[in-house]
N, C-alpha and C positions, 0 to 999 in steps of 0.2 A: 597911160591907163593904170601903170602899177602904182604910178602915184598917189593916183586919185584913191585907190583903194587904201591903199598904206596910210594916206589923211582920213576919211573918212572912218577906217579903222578903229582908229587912233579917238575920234571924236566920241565913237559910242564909246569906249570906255567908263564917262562920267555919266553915261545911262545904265551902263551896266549895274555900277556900282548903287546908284540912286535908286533900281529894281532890288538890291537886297539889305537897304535901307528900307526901302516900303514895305518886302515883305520881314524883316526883322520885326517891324515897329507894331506888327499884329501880336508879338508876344507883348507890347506894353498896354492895349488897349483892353485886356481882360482885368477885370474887378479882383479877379484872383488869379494865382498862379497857377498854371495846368495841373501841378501836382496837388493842390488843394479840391480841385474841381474832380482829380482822380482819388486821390485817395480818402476823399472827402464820403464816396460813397460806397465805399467798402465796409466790412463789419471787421471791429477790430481799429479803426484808425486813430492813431494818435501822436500827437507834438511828434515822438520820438522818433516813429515812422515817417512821418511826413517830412522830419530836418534829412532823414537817410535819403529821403527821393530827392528832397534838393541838393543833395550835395553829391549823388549820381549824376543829375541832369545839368548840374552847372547852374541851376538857379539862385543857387548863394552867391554867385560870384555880383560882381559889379554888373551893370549893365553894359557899358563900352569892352567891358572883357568878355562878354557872352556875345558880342555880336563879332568881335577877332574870331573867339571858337568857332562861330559860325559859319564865318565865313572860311577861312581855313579849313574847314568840316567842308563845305560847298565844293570849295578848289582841288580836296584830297577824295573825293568819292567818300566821304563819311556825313550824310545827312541826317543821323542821328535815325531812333528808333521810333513806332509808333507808340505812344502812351496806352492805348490799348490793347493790342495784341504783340505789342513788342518786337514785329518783326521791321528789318531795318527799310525804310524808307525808299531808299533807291534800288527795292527789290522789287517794292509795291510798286513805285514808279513803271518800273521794266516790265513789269506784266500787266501794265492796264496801257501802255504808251500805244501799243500795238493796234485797237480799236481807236481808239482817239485819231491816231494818224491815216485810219483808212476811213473814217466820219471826214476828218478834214481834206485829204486829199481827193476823195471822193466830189463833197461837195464844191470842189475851187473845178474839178473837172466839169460839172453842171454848171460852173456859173460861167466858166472861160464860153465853152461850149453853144449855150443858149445866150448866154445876155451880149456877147460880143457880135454874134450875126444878125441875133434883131435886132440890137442898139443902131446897126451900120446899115441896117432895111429899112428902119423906120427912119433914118435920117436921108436914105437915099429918096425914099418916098414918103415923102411929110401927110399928113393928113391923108391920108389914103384908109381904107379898111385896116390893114394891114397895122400900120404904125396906132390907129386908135384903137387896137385890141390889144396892141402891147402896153400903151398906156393905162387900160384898164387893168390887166395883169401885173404892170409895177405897182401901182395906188393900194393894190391888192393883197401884195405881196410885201409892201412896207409896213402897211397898217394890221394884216393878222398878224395876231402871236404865233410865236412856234408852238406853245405848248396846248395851246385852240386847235392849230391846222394839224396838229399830233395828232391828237383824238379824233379830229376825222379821219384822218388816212383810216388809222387804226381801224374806225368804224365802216369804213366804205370799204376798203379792200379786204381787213381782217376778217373782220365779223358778217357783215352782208354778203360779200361774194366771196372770200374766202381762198383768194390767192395768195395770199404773203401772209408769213407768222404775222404775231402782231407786239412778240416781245422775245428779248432774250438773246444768246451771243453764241456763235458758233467759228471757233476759229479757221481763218483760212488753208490750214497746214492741214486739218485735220476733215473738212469737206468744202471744197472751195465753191460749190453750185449752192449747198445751203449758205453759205457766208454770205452770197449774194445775193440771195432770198430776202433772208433776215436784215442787209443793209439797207437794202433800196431805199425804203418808206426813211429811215435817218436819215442817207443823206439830202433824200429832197426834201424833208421837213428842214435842215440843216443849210440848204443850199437856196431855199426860196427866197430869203429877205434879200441876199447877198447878189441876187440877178437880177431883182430887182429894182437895186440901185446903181448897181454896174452898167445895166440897159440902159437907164434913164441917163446917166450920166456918158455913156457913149453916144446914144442920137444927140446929146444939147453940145459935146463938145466935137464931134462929125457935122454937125449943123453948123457950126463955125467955119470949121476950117474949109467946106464948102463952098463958103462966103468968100475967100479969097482970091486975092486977084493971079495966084499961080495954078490954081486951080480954074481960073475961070479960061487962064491961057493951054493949060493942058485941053480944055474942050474946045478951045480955036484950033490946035494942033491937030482934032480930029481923031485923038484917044478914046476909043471907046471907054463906055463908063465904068464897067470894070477895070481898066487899069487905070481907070484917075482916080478912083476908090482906094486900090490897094498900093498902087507906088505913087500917090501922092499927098493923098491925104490921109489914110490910116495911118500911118508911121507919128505924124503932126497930132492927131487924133486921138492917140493912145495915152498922150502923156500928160494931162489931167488924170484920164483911166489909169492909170497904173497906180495914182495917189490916192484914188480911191479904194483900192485893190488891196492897197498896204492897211489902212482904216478900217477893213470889213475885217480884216484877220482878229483883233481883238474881238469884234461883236460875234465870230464864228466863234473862236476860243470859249467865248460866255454864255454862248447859245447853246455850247455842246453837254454843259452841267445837266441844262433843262433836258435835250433830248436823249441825251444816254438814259436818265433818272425815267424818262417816260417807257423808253424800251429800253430798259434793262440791262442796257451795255454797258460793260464792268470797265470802260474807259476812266481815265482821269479827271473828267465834268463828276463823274458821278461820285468815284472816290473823295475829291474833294467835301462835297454835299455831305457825304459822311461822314469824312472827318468835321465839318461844323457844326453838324448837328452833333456829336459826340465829344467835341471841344477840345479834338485830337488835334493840337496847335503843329505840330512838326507836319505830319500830313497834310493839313493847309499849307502850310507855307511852302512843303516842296511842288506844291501843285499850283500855287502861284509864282513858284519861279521859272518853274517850266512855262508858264503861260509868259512872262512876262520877258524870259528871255528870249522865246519863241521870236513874241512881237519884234523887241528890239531887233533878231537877226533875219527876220522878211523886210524890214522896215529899212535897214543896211545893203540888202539883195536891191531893194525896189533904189534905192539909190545908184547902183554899181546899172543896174538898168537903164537906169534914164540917161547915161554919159552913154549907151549905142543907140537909143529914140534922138538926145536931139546932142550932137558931139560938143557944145558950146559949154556943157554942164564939165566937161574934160577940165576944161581951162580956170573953171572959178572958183 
């Protein structure tokens, strides 16, 4: 097993690097340089000004040597500052990380929760009531936007009846009954696509493994059908689901820009939004590599997982 990990390890490596390669390469796709774009709209700017910001920011330098600084800036806790308020990067990071991780934690809690028992209901009872109301609810759940079913919530619980804020962040340290007031509607606007297709993708790959002939001999044996559910076929079952599981993490990660920006959560979806609309290039990028390292290390997890789902993955 430590193996396996020490290889696997070892492999994301050239993902890692490839993640700050991609977000590097967002400073070459601007028409202008940040400092042109900043100090371009000040009163007072000029050549003389503008060569002093590049040669603070390292933008004089070559490009392959701006992306060493970088990354060495990356690996030393030095992310560099925001272009507009100047404060350093991985401070901003650290004080918005905190809402983000209880949006995302939250919602993988709704989706384990609900999409795993009626994925495993509707496949125990195919066409039933049951299974075709879950169906309507995935179809449902794919095809509305989050930032559509925002606005309802908003509207039906906000505004009509009147039970949950309808915006706005209240940290956990400081009242933890309002924190989870104010989450709920996030994370099940947050949490709805992602059960969606977790569900759907649990009853079709339980519908399989149902089909089999060691399952079909556990019901010769006279196992009731709850344990030929959970010690025989869930274990089999799961492990398509877990590759989906790693897949939803970026669409959460992307969904979260939209929901934070709807209710008002000072999370890193929304920071990000900010910094591009404001063309604060360093705050993008730190907010894409936090996303993007994220992925890669659930994506490593969900590996290190499937060598206990099915041991074969040990050996190869």
């Amino acid at each position: 097993m430590q193996r396996l990990i020490i290889r696997r390890a070892i492999g994301y490596v050239p993902t890692i690097l490839f993640v700050t390669m991609f977000v590097f390469s967002f400073l070459l796709l601007l028409p202008l340089e940040p400092t042109a774009l900043l100090v371009g709209t000040e009163e007072g700017a000029t050549p003389e000004r503008l060569e002093k910001f590049r040669k603070e920011l390292g933008y004089d330098k070559p490009i392959p040597v701006q992306y060493v600084r970088w990354v060495k800036g990356v690996f030393t806790g030095d992310w560099g500052r925001s272009l507009r308020t100047r404060e350093r990067i991985t401070v901003e990071l650290r004080n918005r990380m905190v809402p983000t991780l209880e949006l995302a934690i939250g919602s993988w809690l709704v989706t384990i929760l609900v999409a795993l028992p009626v994925g495993i209901y509707s496949a125990a009872r195919p066409n039933t009531v049951g299974d075709n109301t879950g169906t309507v609810f995935a179809i449902a759940g794919v095809a509305l936007p989050n930032f559509w079913f925002a606005i309802l919530m908003i509207y039906l619980f906000g505004v009509i009846l009147g039970w949950l804020p309808t915006n706005g962040y209240v940290s956990p340290w400081v009242d933890p009954v309002e924190n989870l007031r104010r989450m709920i509607m996030p994370v099940i606007v947050a949490g709805t696509s992602s059960v969606a297709s977790i569900m759907r993708q649990t009853r079709s790959a339980m519908l399989e493994v149902l089909r089999e002939d060691y399952v079909r001999t556990a019901h010769a044996k006279g196992l009731s059908e709850q344990k030929v559910l959970i010690r025989h076929a869930l274990r089999n079952g799961l492990i398509p689901v877990v590759t989906i599981m790693g897949f939803q993490i970026a669409n959460l990660l992307g969904g979260a820009a939209v929901v934070e920006t709807i209710f008002n959560i000072p999370g890193l979806g929304q920071f990000a939004i900010q910094g591009a609309i404001l063309v604060d290039i360093p705050v993008v990028q730190g907010v894409l590599l936090v996303f993007g390292t994220s992925v890669v290390l659930v994506n490593f997890g969900i590996d290190i997982l499937y060598a206990f789902l099915d041991p074969r993955v040990r050996y190869t």
